[in-house]
N, C-alpha and C positions, 0 to 999 in steps of 0.2 A: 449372226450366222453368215449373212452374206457380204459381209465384211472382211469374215476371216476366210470366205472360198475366192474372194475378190485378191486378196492378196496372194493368191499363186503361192501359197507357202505349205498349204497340205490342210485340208478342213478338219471339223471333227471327226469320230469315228462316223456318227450316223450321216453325217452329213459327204462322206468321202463316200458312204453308200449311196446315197439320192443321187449326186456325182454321176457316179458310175452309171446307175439304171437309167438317169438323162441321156448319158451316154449314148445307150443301147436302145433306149425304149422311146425315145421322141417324144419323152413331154418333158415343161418345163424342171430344174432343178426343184423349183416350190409346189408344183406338181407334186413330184414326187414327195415333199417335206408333209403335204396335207397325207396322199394316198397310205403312204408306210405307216403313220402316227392314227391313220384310221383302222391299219391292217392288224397291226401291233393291240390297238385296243377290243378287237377279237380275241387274242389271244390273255385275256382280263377274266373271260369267260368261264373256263373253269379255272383260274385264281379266283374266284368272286369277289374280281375287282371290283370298286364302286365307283362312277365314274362321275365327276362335278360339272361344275358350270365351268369352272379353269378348265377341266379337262376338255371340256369339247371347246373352248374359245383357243385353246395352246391348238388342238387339230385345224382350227378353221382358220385362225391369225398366220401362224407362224411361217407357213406356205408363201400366201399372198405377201407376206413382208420380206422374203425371200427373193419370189422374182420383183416385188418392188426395191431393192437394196439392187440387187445385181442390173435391174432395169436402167436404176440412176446413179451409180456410182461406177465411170469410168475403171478399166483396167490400166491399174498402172504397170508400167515396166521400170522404173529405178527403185533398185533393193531398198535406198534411202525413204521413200513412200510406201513402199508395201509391208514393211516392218512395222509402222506406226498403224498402219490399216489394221494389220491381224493385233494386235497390241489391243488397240480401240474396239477391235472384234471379240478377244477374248472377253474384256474389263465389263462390255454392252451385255456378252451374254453372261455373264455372274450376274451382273445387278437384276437382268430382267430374270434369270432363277430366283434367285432370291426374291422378288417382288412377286412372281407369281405360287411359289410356294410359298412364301409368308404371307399372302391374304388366303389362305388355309380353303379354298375356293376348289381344291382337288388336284392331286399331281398330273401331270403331264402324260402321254399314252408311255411314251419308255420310261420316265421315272417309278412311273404306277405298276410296268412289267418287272423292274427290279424289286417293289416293295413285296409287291404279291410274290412271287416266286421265294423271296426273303421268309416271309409271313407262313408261305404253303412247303416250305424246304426245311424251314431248321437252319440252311445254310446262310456262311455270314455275306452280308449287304459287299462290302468289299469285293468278296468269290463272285457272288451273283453280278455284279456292272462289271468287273471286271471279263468276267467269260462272254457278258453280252456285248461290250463293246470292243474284244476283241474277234467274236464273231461277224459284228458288222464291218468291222473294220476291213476284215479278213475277204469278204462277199464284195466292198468296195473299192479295195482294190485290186480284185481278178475282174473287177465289171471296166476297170481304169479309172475309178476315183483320185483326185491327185493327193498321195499320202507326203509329208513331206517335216519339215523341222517345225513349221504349223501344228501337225497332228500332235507331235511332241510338246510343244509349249502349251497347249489346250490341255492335255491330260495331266502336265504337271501343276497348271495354275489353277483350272477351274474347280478343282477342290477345296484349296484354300482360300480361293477368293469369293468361294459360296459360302464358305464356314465363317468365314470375316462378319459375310453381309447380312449373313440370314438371321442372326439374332437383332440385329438392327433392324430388319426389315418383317417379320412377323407381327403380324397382328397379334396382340394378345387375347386370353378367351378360349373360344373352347379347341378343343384338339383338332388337328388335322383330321382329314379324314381320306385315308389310302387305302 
């Protein structure tokens, strides 16, 4: 994740939110990647979401690896370097979805608001991430999130490159639990 906001090319949706509220609100971007992943798992509550051992280590890891990435990895300014950054940024965050949702350990606080809502709607998984990540999107960049040809290569890639990985990457045994 902070790979792909390093490169100046436009983050993911959630992450073009965090952005934004850094913006505004004076705490770190990772800050914000813990605070929203812990807000968002309120709203689990009446989904009666169930939340795992992944789920609360994805709220507590994902922050600190945030401002530790942005911490130590200079910003670059030639387009030839920051292409291979967010590149490197999408490929990082496939794999580590797929590892954390293939050890079946609990989805993450927004993977878990898409399933539940999915579960408690009727409505298709597709409609649901798609209306949620165009709502953060939407909230990140009126806050100044930087949206950009980034935010685009994320949403076209990181689906197929979870669907590649995740059968690979599952543990076999018993069902997830979302």
């Amino acid at each position: 994740m902070g790979l792909v906001l390093r490169s100046s090319l436009g983050g993911n949706p959630w992450d073009v939110l965090h952005q934004g509220l850094a913006r505004h609100l004076h705490l770190s971007v990772g800050a914000w990647v813990t605070l929203v992943g812990a807000l968002v798992l309120l709203l689990w509550i009446p989904l009666r979401q169930k939340p795992g051992v992944g789920t609360v280590g994805n709220v507590l890891v994902l922050g600190v690896a945030m401002d530790a990435t942005l911490g130590l990895v200079p910003a670059p300014h030639a387009l030839a370097v920051r292409i291979p950054l967010l590149a490197a940024g999408i490929l990082l965050n496939a794999l580590a979805t797929g590892l954390y949702i293939g050890a079946r350990l609990g989805p993450g606080p927004r993977d878990g608001l898409m399933t539940g809502l999915h579960r408690r709607t009727g409505r298709s998984v597709r409609l649901i991430r798609t209306c949620i990540e165009l709502t953060v999107l939407t909230a990140g960049i009126a806050l100044g999130g930087t949206f950009g040809v980034g935010t685009v290569a994320y949403a076209l890639a990181i689906g197929p490159l979870v669907q590649f990985l995740l059968p690979r990457l599952t543990v076999p045994g018993a069902t997830a639990r979302h």
